[in-house]
MDTraj code that builds the backbone (N, CA, C; nanometers):
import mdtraj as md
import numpy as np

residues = "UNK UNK UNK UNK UNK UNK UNK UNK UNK UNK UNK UNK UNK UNK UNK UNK UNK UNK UNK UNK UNK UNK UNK UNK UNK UNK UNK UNK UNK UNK UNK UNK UNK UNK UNK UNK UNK UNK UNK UNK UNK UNK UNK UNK UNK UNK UNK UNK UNK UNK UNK UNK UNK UNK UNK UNK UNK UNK UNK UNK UNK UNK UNK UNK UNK UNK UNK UNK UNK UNK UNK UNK UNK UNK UNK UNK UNK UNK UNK UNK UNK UNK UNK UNK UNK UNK UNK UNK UNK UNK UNK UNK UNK UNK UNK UNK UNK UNK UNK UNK UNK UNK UNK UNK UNK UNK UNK UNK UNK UNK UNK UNK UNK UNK UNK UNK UNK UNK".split()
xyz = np.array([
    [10.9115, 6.0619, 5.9771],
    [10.7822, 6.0961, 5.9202],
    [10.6733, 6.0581, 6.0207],
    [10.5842, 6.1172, 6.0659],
    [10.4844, 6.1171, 6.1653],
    [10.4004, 6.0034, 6.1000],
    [10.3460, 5.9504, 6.1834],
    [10.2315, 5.8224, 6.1986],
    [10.1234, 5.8358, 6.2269],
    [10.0060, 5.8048, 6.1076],
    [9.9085, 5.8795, 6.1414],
    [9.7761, 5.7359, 6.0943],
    [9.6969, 5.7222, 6.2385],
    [9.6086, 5.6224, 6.1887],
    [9.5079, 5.6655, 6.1639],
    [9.4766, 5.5623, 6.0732],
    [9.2567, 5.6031, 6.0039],
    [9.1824, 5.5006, 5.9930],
    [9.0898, 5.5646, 6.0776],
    [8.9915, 5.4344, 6.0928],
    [8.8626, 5.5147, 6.0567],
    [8.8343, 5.4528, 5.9455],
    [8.7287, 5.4738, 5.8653],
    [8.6131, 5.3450, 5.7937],
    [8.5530, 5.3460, 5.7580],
    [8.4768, 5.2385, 5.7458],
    [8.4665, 5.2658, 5.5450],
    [8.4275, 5.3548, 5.5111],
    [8.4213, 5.4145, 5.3929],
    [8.5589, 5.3699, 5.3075],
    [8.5793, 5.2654, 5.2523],
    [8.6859, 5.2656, 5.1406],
    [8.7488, 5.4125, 5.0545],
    [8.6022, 5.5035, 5.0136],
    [8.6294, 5.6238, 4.9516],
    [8.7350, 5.7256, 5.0359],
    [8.6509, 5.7250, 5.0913],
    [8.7193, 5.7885, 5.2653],
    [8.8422, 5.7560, 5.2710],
    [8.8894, 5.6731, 5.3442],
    [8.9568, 5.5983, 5.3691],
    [9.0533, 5.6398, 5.2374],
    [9.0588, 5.5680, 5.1188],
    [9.1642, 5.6356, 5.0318],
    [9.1880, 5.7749, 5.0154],
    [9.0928, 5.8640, 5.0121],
    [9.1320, 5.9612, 4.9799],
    [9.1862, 6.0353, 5.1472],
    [9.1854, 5.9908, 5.2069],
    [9.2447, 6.0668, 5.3621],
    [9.4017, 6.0354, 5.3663],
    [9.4250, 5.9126, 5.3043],
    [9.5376, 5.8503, 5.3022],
    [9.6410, 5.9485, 5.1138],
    [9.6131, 5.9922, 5.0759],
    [9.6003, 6.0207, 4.9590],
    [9.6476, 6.1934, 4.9836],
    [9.5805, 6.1778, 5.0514],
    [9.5712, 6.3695, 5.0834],
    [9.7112, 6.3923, 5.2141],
    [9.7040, 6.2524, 5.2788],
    [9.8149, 6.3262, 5.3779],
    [9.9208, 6.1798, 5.3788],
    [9.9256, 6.0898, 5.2702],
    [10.0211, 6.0305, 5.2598],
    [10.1649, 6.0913, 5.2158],
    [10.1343, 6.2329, 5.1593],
    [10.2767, 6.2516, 5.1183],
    [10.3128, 6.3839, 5.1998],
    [10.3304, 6.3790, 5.3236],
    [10.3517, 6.4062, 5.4340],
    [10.4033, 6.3306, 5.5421],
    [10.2844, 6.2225, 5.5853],
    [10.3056, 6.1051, 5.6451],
    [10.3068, 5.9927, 5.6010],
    [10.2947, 5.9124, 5.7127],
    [10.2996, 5.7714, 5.7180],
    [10.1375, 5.7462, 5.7387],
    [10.0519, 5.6794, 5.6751],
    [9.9390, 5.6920, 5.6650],
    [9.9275, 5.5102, 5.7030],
    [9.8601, 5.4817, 5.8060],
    [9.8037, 5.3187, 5.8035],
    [9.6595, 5.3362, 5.8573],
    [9.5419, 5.2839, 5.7063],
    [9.4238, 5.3076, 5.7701],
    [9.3550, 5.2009, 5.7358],
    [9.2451, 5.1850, 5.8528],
    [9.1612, 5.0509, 5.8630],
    [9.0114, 5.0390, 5.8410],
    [8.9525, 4.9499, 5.8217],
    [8.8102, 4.9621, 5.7823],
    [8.7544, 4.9444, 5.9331],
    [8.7765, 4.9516, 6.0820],
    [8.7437, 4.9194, 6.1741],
    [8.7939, 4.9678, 6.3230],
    [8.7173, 5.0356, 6.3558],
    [8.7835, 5.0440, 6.5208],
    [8.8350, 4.8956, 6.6140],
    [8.7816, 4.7925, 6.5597],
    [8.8631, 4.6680, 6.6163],
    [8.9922, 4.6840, 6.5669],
    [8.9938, 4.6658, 6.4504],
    [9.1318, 4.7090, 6.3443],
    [9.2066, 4.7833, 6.4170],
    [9.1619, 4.8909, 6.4303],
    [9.2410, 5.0222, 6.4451],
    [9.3101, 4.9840, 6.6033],
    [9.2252, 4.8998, 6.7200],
    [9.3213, 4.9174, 6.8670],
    [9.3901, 4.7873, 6.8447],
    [9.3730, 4.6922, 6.7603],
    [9.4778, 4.6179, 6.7394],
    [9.6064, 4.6192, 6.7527],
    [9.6268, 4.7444, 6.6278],
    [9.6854, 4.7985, 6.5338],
    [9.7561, 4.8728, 6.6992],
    [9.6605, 4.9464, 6.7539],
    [9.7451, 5.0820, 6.8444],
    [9.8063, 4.9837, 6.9915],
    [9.7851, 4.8371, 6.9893],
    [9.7998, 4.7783, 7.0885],
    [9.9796, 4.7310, 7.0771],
    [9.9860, 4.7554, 6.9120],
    [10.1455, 4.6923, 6.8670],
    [10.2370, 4.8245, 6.8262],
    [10.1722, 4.9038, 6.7816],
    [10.2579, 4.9658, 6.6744],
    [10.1886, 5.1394, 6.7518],
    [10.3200, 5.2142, 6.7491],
    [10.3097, 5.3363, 6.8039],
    [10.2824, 5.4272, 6.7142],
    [10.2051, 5.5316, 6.6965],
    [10.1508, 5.6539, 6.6286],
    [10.1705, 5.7960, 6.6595],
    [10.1606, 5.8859, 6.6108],
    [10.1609, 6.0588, 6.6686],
    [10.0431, 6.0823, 6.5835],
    [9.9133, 6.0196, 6.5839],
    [9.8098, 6.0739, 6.5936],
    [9.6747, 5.9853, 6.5196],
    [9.5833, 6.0011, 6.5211],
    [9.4678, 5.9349, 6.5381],
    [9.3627, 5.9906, 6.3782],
    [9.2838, 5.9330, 6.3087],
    [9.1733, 5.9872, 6.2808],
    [8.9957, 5.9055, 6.2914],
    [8.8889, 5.9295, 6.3179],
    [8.7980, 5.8378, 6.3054],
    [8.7247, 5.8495, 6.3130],
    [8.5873, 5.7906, 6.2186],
    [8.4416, 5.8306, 6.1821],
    [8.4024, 5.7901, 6.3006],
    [8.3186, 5.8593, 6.3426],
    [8.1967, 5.8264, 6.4527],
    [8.1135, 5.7474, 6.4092],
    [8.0351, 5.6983, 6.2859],
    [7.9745, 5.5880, 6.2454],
    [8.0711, 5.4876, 6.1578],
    [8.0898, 5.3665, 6.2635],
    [8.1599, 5.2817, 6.2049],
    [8.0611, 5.1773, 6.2374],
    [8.0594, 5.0246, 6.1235],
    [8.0428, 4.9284, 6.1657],
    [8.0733, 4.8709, 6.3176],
    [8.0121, 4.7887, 6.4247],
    [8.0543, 4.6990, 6.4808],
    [8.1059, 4.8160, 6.5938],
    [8.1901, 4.8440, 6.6348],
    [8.2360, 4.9383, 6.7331],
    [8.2455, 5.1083, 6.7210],
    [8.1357, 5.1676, 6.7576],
    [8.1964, 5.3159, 6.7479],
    [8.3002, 5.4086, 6.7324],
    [8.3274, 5.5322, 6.6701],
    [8.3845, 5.6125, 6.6831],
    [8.4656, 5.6755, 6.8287],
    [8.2608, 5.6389, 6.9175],
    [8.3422, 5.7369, 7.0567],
    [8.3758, 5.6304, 7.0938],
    [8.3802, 5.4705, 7.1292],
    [8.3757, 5.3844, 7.1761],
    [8.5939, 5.3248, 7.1332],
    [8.5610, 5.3872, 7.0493],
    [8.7152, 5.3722, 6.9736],
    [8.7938, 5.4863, 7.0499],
    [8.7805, 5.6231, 7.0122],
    [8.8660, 5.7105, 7.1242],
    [8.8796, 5.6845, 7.2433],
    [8.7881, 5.6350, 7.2969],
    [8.7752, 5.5816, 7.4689],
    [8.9051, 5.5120, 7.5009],
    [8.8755, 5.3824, 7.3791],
    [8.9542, 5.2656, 7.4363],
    [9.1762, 5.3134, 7.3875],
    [9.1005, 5.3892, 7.2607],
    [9.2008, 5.4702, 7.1866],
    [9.3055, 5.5227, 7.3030],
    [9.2620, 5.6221, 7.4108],
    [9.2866, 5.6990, 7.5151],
    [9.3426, 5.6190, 7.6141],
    [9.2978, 5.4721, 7.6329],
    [9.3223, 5.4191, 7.7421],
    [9.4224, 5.3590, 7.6995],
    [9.4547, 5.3286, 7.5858],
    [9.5643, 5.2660, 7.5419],
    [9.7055, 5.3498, 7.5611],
    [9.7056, 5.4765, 7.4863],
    [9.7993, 5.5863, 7.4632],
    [9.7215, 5.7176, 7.4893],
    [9.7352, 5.7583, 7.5895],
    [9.6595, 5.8883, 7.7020],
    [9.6948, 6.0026, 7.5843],
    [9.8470, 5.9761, 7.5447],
    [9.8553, 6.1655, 7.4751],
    [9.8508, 6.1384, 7.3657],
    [9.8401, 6.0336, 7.2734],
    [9.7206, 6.0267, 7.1545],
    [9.6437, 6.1747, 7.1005],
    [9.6689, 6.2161, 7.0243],
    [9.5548, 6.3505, 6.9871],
    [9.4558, 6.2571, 6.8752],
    [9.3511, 6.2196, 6.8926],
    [9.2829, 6.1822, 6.8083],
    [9.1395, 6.2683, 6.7514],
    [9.0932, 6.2745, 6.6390],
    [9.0693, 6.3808, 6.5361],
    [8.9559, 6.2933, 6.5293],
    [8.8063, 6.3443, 6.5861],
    [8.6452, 6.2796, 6.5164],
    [8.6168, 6.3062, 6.4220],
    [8.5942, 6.2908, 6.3387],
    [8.4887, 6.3453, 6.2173],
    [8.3523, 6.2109, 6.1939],
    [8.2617, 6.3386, 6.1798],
    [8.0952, 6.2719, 6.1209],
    [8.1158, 6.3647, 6.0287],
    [7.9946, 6.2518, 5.9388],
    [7.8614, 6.3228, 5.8312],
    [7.7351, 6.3512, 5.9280],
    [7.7426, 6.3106, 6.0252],
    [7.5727, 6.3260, 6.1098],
    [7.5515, 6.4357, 6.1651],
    [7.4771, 6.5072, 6.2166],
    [7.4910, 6.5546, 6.3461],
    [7.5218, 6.5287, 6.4312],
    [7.6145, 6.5574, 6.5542],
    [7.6704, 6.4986, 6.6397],
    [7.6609, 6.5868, 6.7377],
    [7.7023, 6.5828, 6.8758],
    [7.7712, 6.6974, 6.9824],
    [7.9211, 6.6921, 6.9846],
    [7.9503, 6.7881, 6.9257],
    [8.0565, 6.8070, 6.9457],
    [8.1597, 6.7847, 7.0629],
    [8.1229, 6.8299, 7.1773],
    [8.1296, 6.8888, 7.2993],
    [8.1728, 6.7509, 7.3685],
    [8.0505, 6.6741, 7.3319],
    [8.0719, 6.5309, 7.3870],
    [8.2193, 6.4468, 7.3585],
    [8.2336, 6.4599, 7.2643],
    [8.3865, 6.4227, 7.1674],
    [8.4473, 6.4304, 7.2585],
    [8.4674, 6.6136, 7.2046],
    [8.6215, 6.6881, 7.3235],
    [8.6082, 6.6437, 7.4531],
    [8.5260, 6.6549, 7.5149],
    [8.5282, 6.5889, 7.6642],
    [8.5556, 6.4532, 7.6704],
    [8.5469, 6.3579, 7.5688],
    [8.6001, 6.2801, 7.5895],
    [8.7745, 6.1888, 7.5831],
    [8.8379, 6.3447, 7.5685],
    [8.9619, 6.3396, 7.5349],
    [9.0100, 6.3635, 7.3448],
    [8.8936, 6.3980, 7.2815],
    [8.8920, 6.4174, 7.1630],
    [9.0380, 6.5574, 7.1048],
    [9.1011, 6.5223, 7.0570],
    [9.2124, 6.6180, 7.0407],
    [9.1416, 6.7216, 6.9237],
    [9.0275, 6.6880, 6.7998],
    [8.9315, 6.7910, 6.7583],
    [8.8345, 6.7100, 6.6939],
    [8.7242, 6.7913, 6.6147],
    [8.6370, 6.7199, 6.5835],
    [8.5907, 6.8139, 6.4335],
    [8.5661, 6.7133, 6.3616],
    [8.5355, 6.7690, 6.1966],
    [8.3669, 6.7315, 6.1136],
    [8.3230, 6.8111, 6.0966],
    [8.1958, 6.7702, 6.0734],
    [8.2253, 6.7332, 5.8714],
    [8.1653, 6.6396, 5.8416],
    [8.1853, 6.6039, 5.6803],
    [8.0268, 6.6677, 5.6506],
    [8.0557, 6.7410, 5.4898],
    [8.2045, 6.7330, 5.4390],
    [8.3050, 6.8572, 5.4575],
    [8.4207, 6.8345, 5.5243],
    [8.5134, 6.9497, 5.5355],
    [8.6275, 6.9446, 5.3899],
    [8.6759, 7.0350, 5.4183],
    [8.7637, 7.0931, 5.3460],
    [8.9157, 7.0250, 5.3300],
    [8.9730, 6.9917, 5.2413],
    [9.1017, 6.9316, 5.2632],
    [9.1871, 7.0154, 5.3538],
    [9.1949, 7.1568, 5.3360],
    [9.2605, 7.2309, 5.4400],
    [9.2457, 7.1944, 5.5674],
    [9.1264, 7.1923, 5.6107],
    [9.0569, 7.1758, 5.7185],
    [9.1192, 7.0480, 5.7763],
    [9.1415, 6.9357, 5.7313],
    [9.1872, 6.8513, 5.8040],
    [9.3307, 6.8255, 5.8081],
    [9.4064, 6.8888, 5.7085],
    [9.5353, 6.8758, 5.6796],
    [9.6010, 6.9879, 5.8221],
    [9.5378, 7.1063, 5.8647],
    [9.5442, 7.1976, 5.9820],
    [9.5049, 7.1131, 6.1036],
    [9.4566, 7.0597, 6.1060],
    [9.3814, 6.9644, 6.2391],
    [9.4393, 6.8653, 6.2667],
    [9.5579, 6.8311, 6.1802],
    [9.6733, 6.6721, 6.1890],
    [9.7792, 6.7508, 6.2197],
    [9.8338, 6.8856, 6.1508],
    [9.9416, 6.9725, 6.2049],
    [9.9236, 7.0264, 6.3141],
    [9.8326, 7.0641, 6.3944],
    [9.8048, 7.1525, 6.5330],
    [9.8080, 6.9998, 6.5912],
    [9.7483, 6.8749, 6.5733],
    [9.7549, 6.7835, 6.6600],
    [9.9022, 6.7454, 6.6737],
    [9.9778, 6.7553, 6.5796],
    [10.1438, 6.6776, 6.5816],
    [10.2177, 6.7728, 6.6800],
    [10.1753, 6.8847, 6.6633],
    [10.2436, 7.0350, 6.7418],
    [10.1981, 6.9940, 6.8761],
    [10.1078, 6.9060, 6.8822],
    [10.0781, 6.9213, 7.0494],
    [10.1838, 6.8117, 7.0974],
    [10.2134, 6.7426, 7.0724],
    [10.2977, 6.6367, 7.0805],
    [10.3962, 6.6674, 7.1559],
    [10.4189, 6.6222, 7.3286],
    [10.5559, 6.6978, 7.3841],
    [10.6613, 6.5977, 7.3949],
])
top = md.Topology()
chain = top.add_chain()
for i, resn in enumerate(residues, 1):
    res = top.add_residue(resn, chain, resSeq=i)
    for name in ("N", "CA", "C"):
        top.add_atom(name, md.element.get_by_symbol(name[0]), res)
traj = md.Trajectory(xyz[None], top)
């Protein structure tokens, strides 16, 4: 069963992401991008998710370190804000989701990321 982390700050969030693609995967999600490279410093994943506004350490600040940890990582941005998109993907962003999306919408964006997986 694929491994899929969430780092979200939002409890709501956060359950319901886990909720929606726990019975698929393996869902381990955190209230923190500290949390979350902890977490990616021990324990191996096939894929990523994470708000761009988090407490304490960023979103992009999290993919960065996310990337440097595990390079083929596909990790998945999503905001509520406006954001640049563009900026994400260039930063090794595997896609990016503006809230509020669609359950489809992200449930397609964890399957095209697992497919990239060589």
């Amino acid at each position: 069963m694929p491994r899929i982390l969430i780092v979200e700050d939002e409890p709501t969030v956060r359950d319901l992401l886990c909720e929606l693609l726990g019975t698929s995967h393996e869902c381990v999600a955190v209230g923190s991008a500290e949390e979350g490279l902890v977490i990616l410093r021990t324990e191996r994943f096939d894929a990523a998710i994470t708000d761009v506004a988090l407490r304490g350490m960023g979103g992009e600040e999290f993919l960065k370190a996310a990337r440097g940890l595990d390079p083929g990582l596909p990790v998945i941005v999503m905001t509520g804000a406006d954001s640049d998109e563009r900026k994400f993907l260039e930063a090794g962003a595997f896609g990016f989701l503006l809230k509020p999306f669609r359950f489809e919408e992200i449930k397609e964006m964890v399957e095209r990321a697992l497919g990239s997986i060589s």
